[in-house]
C-alpha positions as CSV (number, residue, x, y, z in Angstrom):
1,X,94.9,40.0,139.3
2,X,98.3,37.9,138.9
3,X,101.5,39.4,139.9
4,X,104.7,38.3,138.4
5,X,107.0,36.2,140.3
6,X,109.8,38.0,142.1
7,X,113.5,36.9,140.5
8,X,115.2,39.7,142.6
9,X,118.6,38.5,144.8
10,X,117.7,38.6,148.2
11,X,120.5,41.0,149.1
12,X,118.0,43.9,148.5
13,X,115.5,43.0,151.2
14,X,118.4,41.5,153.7
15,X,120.7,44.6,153.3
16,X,118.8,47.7,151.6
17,X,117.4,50.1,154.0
18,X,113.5,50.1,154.5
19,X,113.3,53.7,152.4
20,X,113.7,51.9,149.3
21,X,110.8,52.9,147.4
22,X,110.1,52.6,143.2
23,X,111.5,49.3,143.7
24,X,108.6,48.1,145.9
25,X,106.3,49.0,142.5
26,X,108.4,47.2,140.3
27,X,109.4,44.0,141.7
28,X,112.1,42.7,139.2
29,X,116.2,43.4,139.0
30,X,117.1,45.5,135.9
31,X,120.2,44.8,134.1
32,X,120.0,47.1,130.9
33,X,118.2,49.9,129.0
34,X,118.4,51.8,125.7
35,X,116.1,54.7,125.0
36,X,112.7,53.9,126.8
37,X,113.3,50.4,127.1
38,X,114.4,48.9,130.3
39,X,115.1,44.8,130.2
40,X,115.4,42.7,133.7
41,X,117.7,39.8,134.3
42,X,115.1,37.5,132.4
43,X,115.6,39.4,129.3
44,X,111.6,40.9,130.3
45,X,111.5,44.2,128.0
46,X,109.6,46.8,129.7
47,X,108.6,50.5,128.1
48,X,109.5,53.2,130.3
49,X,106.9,55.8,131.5
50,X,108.8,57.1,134.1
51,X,112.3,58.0,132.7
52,X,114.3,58.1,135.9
53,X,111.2,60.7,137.4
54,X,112.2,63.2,134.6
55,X,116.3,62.4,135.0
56,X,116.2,60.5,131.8
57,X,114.7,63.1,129.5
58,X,116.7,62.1,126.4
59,X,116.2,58.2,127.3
60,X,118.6,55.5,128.6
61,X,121.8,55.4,127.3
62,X,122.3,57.6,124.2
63,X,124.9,56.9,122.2
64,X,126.3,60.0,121.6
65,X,126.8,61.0,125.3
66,X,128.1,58.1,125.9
67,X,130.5,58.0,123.4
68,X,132.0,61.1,124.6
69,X,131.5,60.0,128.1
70,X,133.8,56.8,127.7
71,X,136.4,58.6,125.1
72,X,136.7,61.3,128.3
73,X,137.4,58.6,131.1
74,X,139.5,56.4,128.2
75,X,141.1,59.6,128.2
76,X,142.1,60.2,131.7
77,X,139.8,62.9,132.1
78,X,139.2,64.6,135.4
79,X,137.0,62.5,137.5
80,X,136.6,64.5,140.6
81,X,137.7,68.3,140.4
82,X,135.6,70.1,143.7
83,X,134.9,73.2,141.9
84,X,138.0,73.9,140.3
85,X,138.2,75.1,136.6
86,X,138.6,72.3,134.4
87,X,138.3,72.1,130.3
88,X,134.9,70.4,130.1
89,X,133.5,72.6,132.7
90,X,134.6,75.3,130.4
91,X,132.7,73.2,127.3
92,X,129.6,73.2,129.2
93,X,128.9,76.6,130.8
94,X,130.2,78.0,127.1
95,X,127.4,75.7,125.2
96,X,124.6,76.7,128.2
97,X,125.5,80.4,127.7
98,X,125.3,80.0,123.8
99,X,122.6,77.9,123.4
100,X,120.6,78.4,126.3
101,X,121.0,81.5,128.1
102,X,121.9,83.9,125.1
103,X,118.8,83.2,122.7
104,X,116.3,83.7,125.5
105,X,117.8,87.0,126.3
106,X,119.3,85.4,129.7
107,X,122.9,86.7,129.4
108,X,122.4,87.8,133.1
109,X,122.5,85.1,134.6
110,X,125.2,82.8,136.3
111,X,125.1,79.6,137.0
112,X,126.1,78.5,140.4
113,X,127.1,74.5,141.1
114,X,125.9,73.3,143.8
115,X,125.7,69.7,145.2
116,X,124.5,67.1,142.5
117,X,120.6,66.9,143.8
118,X,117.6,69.4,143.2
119,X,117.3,69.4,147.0
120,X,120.6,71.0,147.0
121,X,119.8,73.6,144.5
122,X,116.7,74.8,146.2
123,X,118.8,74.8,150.0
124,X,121.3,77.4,148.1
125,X,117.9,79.4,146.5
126,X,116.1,80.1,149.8
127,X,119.4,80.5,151.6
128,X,120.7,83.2,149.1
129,X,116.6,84.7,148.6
130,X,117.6,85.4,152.9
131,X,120.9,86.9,152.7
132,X,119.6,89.4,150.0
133,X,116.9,90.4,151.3
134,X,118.1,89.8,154.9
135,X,113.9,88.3,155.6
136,X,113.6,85.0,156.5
137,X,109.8,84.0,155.4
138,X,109.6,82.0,151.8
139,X,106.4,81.5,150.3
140,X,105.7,77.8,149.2
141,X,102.5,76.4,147.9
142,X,99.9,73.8,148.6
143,X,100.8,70.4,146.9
144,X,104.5,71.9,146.4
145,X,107.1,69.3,146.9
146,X,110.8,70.8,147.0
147,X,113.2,68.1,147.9
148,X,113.9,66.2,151.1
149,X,116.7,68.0,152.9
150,X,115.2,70.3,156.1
151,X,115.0,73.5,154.5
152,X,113.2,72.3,150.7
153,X,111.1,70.0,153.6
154,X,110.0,73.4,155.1
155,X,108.6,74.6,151.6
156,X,107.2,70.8,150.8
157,X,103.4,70.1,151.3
158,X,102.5,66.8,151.5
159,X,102.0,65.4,155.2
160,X,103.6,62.2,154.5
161,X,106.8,63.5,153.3
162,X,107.0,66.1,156.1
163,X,106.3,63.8,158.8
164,X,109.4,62.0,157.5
165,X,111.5,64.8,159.5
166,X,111.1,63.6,162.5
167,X,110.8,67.4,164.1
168,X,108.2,70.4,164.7
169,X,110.3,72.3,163.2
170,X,110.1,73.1,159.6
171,X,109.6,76.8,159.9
172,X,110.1,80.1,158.2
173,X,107.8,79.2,155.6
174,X,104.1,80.4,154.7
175,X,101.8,77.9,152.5
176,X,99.5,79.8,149.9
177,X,97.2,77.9,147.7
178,X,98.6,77.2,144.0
179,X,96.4,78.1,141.4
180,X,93.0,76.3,141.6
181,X,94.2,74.6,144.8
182,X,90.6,75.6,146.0
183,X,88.6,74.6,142.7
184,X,88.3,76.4,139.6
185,X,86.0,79.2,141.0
186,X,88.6,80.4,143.8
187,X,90.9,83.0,142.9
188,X,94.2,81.8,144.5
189,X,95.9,85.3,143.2
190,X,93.7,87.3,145.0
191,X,93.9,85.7,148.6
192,X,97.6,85.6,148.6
193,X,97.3,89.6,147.8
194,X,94.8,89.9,150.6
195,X,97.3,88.2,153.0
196,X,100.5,90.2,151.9
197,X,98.4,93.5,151.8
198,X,97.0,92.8,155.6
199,X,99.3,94.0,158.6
200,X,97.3,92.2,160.8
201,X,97.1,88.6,158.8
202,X,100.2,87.1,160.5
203,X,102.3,86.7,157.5
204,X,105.5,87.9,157.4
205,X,107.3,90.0,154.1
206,X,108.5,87.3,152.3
207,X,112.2,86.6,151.3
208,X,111.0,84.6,148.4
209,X,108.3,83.1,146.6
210,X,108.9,79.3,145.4
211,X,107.0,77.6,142.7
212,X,106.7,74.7,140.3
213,X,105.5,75.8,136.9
214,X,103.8,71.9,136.9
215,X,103.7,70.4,140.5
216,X,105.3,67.1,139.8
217,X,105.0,65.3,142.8
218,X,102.2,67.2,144.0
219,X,99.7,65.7,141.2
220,X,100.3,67.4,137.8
221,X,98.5,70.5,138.6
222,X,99.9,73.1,136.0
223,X,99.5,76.6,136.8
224,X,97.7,79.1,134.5
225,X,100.3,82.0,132.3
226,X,98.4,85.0,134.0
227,X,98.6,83.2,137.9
228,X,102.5,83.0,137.3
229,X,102.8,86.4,136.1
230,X,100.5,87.3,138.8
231,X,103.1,86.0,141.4
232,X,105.9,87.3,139.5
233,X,104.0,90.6,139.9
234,X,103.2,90.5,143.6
235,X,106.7,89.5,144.0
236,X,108.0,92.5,142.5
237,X,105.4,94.5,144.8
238,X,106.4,93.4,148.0
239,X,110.4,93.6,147.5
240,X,110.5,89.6,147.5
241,X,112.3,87.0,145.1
242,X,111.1,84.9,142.6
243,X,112.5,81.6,142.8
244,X,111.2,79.2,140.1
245,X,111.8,75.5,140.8
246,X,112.2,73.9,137.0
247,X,113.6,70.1,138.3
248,X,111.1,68.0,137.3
249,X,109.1,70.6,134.9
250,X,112.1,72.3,132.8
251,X,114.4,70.8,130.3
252,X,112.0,70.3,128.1
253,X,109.2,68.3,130.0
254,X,106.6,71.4,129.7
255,X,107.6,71.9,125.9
256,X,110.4,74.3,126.3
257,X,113.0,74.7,128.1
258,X,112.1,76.0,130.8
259,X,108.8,76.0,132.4
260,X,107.9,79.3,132.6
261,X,109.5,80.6,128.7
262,X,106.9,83.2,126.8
263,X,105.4,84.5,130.2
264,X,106.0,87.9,131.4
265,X,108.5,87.1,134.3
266,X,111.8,87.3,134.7
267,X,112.9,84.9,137.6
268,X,115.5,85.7,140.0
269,X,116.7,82.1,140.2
270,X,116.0,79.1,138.4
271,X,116.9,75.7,140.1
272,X,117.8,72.9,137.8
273,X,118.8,69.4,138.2
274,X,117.1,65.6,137.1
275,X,117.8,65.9,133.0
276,X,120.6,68.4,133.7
277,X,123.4,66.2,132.9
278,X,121.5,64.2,130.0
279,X,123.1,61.0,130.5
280,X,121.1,60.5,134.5
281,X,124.5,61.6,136.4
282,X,123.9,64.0,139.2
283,X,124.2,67.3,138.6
284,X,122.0,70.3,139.7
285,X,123.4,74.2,139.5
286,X,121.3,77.6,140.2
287,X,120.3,79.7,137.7
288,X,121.1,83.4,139.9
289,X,120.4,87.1,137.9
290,X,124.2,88.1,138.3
291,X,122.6,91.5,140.6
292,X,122.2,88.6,143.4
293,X,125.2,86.7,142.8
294,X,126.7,88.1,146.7
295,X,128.5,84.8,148.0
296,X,131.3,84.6,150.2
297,X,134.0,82.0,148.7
298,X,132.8,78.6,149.9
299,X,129.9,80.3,151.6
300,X,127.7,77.7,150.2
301,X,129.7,74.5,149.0
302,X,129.5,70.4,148.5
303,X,132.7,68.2,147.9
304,X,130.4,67.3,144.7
305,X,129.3,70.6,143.6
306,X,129.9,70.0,139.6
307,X,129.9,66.9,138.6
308,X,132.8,66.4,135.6
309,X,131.5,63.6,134.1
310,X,128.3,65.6,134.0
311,X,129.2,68.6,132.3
312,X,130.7,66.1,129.3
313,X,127.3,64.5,128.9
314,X,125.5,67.4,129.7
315,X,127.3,69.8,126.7
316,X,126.6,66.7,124.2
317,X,122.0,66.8,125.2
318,X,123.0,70.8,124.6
319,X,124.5,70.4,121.6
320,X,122.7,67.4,120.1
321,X,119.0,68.5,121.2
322,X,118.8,72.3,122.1
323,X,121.0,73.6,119.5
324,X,118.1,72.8,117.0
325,X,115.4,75.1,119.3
326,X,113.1,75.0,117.1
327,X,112.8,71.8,116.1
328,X,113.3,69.9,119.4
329,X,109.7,72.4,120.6
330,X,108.2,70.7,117.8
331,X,109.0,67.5,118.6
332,X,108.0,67.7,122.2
333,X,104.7,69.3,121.3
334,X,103.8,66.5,118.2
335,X,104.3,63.9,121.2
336,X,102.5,65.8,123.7
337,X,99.2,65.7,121.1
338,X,99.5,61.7,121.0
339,X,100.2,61.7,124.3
340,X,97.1,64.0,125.5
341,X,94.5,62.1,123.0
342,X,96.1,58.8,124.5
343,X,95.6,60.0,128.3
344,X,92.1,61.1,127.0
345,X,90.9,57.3,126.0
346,X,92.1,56.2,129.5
347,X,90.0,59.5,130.9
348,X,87.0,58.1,128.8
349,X,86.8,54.7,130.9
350,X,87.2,56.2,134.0
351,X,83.9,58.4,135.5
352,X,85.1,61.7,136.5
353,X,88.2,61.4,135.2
354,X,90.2,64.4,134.4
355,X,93.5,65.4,132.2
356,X,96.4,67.4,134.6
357,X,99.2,68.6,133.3
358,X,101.6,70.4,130.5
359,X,103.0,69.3,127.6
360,X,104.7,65.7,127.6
361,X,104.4,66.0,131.5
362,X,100.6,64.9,131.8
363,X,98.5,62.0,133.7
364,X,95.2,61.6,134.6
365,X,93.0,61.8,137.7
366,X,91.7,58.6,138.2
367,X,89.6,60.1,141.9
368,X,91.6,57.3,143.8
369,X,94.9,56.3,144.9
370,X,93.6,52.9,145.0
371,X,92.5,53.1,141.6
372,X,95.8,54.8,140.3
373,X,98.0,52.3,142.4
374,X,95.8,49.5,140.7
375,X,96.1,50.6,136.9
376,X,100.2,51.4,137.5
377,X,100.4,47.5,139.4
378,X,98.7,46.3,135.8
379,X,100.2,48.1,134.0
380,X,103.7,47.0,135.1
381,X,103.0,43.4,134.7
382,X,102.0,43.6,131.3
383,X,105.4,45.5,130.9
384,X,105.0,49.3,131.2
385,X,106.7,51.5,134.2
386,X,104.2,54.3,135.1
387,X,103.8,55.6,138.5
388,X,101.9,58.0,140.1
389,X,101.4,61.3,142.0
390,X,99.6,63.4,144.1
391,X,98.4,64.2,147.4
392,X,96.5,60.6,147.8
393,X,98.5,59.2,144.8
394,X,95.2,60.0,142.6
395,X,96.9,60.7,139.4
396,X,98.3,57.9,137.0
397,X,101.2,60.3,136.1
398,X,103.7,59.9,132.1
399,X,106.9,61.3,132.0
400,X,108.6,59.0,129.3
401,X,111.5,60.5,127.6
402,X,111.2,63.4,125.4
403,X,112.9,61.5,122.6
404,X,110.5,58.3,122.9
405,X,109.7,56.7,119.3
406,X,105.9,57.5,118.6
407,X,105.7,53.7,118.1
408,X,106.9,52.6,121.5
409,X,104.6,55.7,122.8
410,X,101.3,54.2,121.2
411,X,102.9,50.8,122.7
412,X,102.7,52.2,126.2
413,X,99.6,53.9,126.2
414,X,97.7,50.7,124.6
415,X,99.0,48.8,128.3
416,X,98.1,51.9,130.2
417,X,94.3,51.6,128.4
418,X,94.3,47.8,128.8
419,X,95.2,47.6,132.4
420,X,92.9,50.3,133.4
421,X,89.9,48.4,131.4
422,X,91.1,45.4,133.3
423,X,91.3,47.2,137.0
424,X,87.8,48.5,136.3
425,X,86.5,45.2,134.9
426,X,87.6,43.4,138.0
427,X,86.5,46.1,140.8
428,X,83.1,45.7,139.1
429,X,83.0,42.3,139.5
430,X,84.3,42.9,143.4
431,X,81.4,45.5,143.9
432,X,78.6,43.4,142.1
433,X,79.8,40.2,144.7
């Protein structure tokens, strides 16, 4: 296999920290990108299959965003405004409660602005799930990943990532198995009930439960309608929250909105953040039914909780892409079909391969993080950015934008079936010496 030359300024390895990560995968400096094309300093186009990890959900760059974007700093618009009322804040929490909220029958809600990361949405969920209920457990899940600060770390699965905080003491959390964390035969549901039921079982009444409707991070494993509204159910049963983590699976990714739309459960809170903002600009808010909505002033705050820039960007994906419900869900679901039958061809080469995922937020099991690391490495120098996921980095993982041309998607995929023909060719060829 030949890797690509690096052209990148040696700046990045003398001064960037040793967490740099993505970058490590794609060894070149990026100068520009429109839609799902990103270009390098050597004018290198590459298609993107990885869309900012789900941040860039309308693409790079579009131009009506941006327009408004420049016209409101051109302008003098407010740059920096803590969380006082400004006019675009006003634009964007009217278009989300018109376009959003309303016409899923969520006029409930209200949406709380918290600092401009997921991880900071899901620290203000479990801290508000304990001060209404005054418990302290949260149910997480196996695979679950929920951000990087100390209390999402607490709810987060993965060994590596938890190792990362340098402590024993990532508590006030119980880890139940998602659904088919255990195979296909193992009733997840059922166990968790057991546990919750049993006085003696060690588990204490739960604050909260916590869940992705598609565990991003955690390997594409999309939970089943009835296992969700079976949580949503116990939930309900034993006086606890239901916190549903949408970051990386909402805004469309899963084919709607939100992740969990058309099921029987009405969440408590919703955490958003990634393709919030539209443009890639941070921004992350809670979603809280008003009933729970018991802050102090400042009780939980950020010097960048609402980001004004944001909520300009933000209000034009609304308007431009959600107004239009019905036609943006069948866009996402014409391009998840090309996507799945693509993923499928890639399955076909690979024994034991298996589709994971839900709607344009799908990969495929390759068995091996070797394998998948191998196939993604390929795949890059013959100009595609894919990545991958799960617990040993198994799963070659797609989360191009939303809005990607079906040309530049059958592009993609053809790279994604070549490199994995040639990372197979080759490790046959390793085997056979």
């Amino acid at each position: 296999m030949t890797t690509q030359k690096s052209v990148n300024d040696p700046v990045f390895a003398r001064r960037e920290s040793e967490a740099r990560s993505y970058c490590r995968s794609f060894d070149t400096t990026f100068a520009s990108a429109q839609g799902s094309i990103m270009t390098d300093t050597t004018g290198r186009e590459y298609i993107d299959f990885l869309a900012g990890c789900s941040s860039l959900n309308y693409g790079h760059n579009d131009p009506d965003m941006k327009a408004a974007l420049v016209d409101h700093i051109t302008s003098d618009g407010i740059a920096h405004g803590l969380d006082m009322f400004t006019e675009e804040k006003a634009k964007f929490l009217k278009a989300f409660e018109e376009i959003i909220l309303k016409p899923r029958g969520m006029d409930d809600y209200k949406v709380m602005m918290t600092g401009p990361t997921g991880t900071n949405a899901v620290e203000a969920a479990i801290k508000l799930a304990r001060k209404v209920t005054g418990r302290r457990n949260v149910v997480a899940f196996t695979n679950a990943f929920h951000g990087m600060t100390m209390g999402s770390l607490a709810l987060t699965g993965n060994a590596g990532k938890r190792g990362g905080a340098g402590t024993g003491s990532l508590t006030d959390v119980t880890h139940m198995p998602y659904d088919k964390a255990f195979g296909d035969d193992v009733d997840t549901l059922a166990i968790i009930e057991q546990m919750l039921s049993n006085s003696s079982s060690g588990m204490d009444a739960p604050a909260a439960f916590i869940f992705e409707p598609v565990q991003g991070e955690g390997g594409l494993n999309a939970a089943s309608q009835e296992w969700i509204e079976g949580i949503a159910k116990l939930a309900r049963e034993h006086g606890a929250l239901i916190i549903v983590d949408d970051i990386q699976a909402g805004i469309g990714r899963t084919g709607k909105y939100f992740g969990v739309e058309d099921m029987d459960i009405e969440p408590d809170m919703i955490t958003q953040a990634k393709s919030l903002s539209g443009f890639g600009l941070p921004f992350a808010c809670l979603l809280i039914k008003g009933e729970y909505d018991i802050w102090k002033p400042a009780e939980h705050n950020g010097t960048f909780r609402g980001n004004t820039h944001a909520f300009v960007t933000a209000r034009v994906a609304l308007e431009k892409f959600w107004a239009d419900k019905v036609a943006m869900e069948g866009m996402i679901a014409e391009k998840s079909d090309a996507l799945r039958e693509g993923l499928q061809e890639v399955a076909n080469l690979v024994p034991g391969a298996k589709l994971k995922g839900r709607g344009f937020m799908q990969g495929v099991d390759v068995g091996s993080g070797e394998l998948a690391a191998d196939i993604c490495a390929r795949a890059f120098d013959k100009g595609l950015i894919i990545e991958t996921s799960g617990a040993d980095d198994e799963v070659v993982k797609v989360l191009a934008a939303l809005t990607i041309p079906n040309e530049v998607l059958a592009r993609g995929l053809n790279i994604l079936l070549d490199a994995t023909r040639d990372a197979l060719a080759d490790n046959h060829k390793i085997a056979a010496e």
